[in-house]
Legacy VTK file of the C-alpha trace (Angstrom):
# vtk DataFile Version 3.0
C-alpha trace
ASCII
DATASET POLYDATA
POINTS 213 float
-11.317 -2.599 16.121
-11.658 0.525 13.683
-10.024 3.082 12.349
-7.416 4.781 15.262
-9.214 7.919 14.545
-6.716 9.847 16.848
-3.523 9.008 14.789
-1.565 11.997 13.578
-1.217 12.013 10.162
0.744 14.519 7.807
-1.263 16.728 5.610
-0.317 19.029 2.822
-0.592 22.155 0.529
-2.250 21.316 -3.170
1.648 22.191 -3.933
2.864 19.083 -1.951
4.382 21.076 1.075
3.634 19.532 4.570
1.647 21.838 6.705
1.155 19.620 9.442
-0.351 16.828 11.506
-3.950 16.321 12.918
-5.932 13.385 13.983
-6.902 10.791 10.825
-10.555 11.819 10.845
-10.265 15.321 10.645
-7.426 15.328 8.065
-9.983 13.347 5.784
-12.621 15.853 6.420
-10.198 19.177 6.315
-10.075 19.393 2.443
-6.203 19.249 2.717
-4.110 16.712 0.689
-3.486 13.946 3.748
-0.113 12.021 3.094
-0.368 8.374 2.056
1.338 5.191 0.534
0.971 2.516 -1.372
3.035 -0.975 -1.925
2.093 -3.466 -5.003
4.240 -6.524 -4.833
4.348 -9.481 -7.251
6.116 -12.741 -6.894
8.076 -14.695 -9.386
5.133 -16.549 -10.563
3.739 -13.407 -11.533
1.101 -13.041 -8.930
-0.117 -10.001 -6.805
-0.073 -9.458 -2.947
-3.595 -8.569 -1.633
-4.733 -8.069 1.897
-8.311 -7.627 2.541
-9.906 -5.074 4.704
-11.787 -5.888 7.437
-15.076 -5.595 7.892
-15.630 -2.685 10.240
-12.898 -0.961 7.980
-12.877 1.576 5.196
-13.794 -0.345 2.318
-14.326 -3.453 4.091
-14.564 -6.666 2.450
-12.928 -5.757 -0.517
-9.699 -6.583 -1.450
-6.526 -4.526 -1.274
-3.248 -3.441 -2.154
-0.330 -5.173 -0.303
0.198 -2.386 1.641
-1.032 0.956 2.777
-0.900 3.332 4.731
-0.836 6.906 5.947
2.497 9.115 6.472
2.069 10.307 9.850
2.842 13.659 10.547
6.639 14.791 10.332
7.604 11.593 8.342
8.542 11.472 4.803
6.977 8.902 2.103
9.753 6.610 1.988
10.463 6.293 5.353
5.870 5.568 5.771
6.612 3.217 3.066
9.220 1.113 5.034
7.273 1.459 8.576
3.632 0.008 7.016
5.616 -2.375 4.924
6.940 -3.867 8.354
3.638 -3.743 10.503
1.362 -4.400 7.809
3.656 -8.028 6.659
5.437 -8.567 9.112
4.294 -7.175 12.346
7.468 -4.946 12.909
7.741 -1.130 11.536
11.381 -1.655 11.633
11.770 -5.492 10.193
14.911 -5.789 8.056
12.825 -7.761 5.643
11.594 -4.880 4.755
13.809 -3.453 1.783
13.375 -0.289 0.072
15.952 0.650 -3.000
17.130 4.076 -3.334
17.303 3.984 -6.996
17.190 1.560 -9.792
20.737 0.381 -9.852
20.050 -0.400 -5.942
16.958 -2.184 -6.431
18.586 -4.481 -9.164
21.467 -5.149 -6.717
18.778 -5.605 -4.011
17.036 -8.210 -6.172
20.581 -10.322 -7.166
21.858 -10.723 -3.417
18.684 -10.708 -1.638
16.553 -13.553 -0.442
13.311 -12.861 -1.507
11.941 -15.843 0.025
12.195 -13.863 3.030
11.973 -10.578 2.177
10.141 -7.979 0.159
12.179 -5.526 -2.109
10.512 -2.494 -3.529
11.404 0.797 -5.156
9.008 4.191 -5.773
7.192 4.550 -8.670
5.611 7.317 -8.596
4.609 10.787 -6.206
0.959 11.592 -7.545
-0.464 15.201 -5.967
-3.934 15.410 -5.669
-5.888 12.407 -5.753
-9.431 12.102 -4.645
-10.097 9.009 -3.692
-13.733 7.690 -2.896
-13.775 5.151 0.204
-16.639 2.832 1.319
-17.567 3.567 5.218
-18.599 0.785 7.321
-22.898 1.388 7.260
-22.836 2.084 4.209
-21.908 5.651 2.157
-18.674 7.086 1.048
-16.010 9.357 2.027
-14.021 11.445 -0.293
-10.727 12.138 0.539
-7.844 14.181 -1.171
-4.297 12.520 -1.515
-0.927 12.816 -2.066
0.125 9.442 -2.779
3.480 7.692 -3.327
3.324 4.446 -4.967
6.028 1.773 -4.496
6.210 -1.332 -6.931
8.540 -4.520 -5.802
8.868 -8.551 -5.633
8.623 -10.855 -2.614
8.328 -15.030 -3.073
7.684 -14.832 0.476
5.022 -17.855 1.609
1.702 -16.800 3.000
2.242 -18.632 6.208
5.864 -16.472 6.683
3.701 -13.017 6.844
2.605 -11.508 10.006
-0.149 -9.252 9.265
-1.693 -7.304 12.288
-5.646 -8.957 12.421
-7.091 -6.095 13.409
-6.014 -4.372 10.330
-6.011 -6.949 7.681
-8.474 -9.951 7.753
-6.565 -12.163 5.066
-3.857 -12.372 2.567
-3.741 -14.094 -0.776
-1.417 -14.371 -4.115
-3.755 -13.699 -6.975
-2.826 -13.904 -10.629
-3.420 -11.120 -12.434
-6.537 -12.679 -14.232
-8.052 -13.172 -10.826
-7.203 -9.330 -10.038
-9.201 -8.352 -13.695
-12.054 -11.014 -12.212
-12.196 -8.864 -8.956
-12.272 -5.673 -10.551
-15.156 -6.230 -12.905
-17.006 -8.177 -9.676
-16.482 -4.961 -7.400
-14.326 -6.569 -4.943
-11.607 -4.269 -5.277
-11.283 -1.585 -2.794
-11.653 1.806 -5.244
-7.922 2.897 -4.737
-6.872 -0.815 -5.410
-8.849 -0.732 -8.756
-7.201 2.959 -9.815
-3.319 1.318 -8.677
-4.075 -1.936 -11.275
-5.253 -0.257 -13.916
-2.288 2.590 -13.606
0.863 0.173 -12.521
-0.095 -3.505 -13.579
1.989 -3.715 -16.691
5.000 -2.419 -14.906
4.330 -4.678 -12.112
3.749 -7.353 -13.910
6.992 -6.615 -15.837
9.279 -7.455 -12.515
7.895 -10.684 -11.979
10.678 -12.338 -14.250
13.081 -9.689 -13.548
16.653 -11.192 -13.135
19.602 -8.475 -13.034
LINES 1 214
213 0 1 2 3 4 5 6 7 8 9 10 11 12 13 14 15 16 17 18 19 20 21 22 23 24 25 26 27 28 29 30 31 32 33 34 35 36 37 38 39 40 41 42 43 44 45 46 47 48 49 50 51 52 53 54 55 56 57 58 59 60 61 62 63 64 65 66 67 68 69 70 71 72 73 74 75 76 77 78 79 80 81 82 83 84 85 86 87 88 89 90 91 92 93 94 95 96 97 98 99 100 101 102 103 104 105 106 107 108 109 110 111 112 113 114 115 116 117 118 119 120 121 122 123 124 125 126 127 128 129 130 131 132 133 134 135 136 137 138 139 140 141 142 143 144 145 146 147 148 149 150 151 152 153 154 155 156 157 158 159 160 161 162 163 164 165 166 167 168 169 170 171 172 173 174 175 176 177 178 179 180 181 182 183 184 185 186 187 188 189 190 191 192 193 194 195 196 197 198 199 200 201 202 203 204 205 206 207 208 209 210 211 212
């Protein structure tokens, strides 16, 4: 299956106001900002969530953050955040696996009484306007696509085998150590927006793998 090309998605001024929905393709062609998210999550072993795209996907083949999406249109970032989180891990926009703190204090509370072994716990990192981000089209080329992106660090311990991932959106997942992420980066097996988010968030990531309220 590939991309649902006549999903609404929100787009936006340069400014970061929403100005709408249209279908996925044109928004990526329209030269507005399209809405989108993305999740990093590390374990307590200190290694990263990937998924990787499938073939007859938008960078195909490579591997991925743990989750991502698009805000569709007249939704907010958090709330995208918590939907792809659910259908992108665990098959269920509204899973209450999926956690998503409100603030610091929360997500350290979060991270004391919560079972991570079953759940993923995240917070936002960052709202970045403006991004233009290069993707790989199945054939062969690229796209280039303007973003405004929130990014969302957290921790899961979650097993492989517990995830749910939808196959015709995400063709495997794996824990990777973060040496292994700097080995797929310099190999080209990062999708392009994956090897931006490492190089930007990894030692803050990295820094909640031992993190113990």
């Amino acid at each position: 299956m590939g991309e649902p090309h006549d999903e609404r998605v929100a787009v936006f001024d340069a400014d970061g106001r929403a100005v709408g929905g249209m279908p996925r393709d044109e928004a990526k062609r329209s030269g507005l900002a399209v809405g989108a998210i993305n999740l990093l999550l590390v374990s307590a072993r200190g290694e990263v969530l990937l998924q990787q795209r499938p073939a007859d996907k938008e960078n195909g083949g490579r591997w991925d953050k743990s989750v991502g999406g698009h805000v569709d249109a007249g939704e907010g970032f958090d709330a995208a955040a918590q939907r792809e989180a659910g259908e992108e891990l665990f098959g269920d926009g509204g899973s209450a696996r999926v956690q998503l703190a409100s603030d610091g204090v929360d997500f350290e509370r979060r991270l004391a009484t919560g079972d991570l072994g079953r759940s993923v716990v995240f917070r936002r990192e960052a709202l970045q306007l403006n991004l233009r981000d290069v993707r790989l089209v199945p054939g062969g080329g690229v796209r280039n696509v303007v973003y405004h992106v929130a990014s969302y660090l957290g921790r899961t311990d979650v097993p492989l085998e517990d995830f749910r991932p939808p196959k015709a959106e995400i063709a495997a997942l794996r824990y990777a150590a973060p040496q292994e992420v700097d080995a797929l980066l310099l190999a080209g097996g990062l999708a392009p927006n994956m090897a931006f988010l490492w190089l930007t968030h990894a030692r803050a990531l990295l820094a909640l793998a031992s993190r113990r309220p």
